[in-house]
C-alpha positions in Angstrom: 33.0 208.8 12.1 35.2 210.8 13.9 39.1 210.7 12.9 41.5 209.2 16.0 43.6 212.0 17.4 47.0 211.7 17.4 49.6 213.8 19.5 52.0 213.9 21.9 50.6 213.3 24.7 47.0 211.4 23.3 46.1 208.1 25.6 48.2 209.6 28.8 45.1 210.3 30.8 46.9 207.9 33.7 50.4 208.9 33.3 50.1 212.7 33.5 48.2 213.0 36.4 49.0 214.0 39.9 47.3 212.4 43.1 44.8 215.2 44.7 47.1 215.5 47.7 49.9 216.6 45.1 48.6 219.0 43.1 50.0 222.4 42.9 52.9 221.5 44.5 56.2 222.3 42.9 59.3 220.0 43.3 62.2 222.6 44.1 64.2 219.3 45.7 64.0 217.8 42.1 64.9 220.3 40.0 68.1 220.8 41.9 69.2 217.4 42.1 72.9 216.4 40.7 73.0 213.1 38.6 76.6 212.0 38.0 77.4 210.4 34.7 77.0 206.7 34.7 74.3 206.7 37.7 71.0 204.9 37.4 67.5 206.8 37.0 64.2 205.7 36.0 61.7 208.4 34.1 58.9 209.3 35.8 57.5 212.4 34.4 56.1 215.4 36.3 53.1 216.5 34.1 52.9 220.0 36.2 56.4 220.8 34.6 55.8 220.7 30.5 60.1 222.2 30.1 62.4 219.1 29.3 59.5 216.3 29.5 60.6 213.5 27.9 57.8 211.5 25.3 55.6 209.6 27.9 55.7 206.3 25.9 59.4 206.6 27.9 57.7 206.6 31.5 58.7 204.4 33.9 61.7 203.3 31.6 65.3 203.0 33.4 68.8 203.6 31.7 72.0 205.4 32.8 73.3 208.7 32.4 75.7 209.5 29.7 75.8 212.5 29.7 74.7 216.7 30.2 73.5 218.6 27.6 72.7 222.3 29.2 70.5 221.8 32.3 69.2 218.2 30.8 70.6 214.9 31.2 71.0 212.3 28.0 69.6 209.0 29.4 71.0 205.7 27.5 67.9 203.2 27.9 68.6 200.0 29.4 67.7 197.2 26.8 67.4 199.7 23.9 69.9 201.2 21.7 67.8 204.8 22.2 69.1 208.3 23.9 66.3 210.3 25.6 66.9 213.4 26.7 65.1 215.2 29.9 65.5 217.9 32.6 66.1 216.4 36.5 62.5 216.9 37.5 61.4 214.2 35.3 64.0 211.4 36.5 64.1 209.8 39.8 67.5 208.2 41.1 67.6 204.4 41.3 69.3 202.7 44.4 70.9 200.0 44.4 
């Protein structure tokens, strides 16, 4: 039998892929957005940009922003007492 690999980024097939229509594009929009502390965002990971990408079991996951730390953002998750921290690309504002 063969052992079960384990990594970072095993069983993401369907989280870290782009649509066909997507790939190869680069979001420069993204990358310069400005979150404000306390604003809402939800995690949604860019897999063509592996700098600041938060652990995929945290796609899709919303919390607020507590805070910079360099050119990252420290993301307290809503419903867990956890602190993620990931660059802009990888978060999407929330509206409300």
């Amino acid at each position: 039998m063969m052992t079960k690999s384990k990594g970072k980024k095993s069983k993401t097939r369907k989280k870290l892929r782009k649509n066909v229509k997507e790939r190869g594009k680069f979001p420069t929009r993204k990358m310069i957005q400005e979150l404000s502390v306390g604003s809402k965002v939800s995690i949604e990971i860019d897999p063509s940009i592996h700098k600041g990408q938060p652990h995929p079991k945290f796609y899709g996951r919303t919390g607020t922003v507590s805070g910079k730390q360099g050119r990252a953002y420290v993301i307290n998750l809503k419903g867990e007492n956890k602190k993620v921290i990931s660059r802009p690309e990888h978060l999407k504002r929330v509206r409300n």
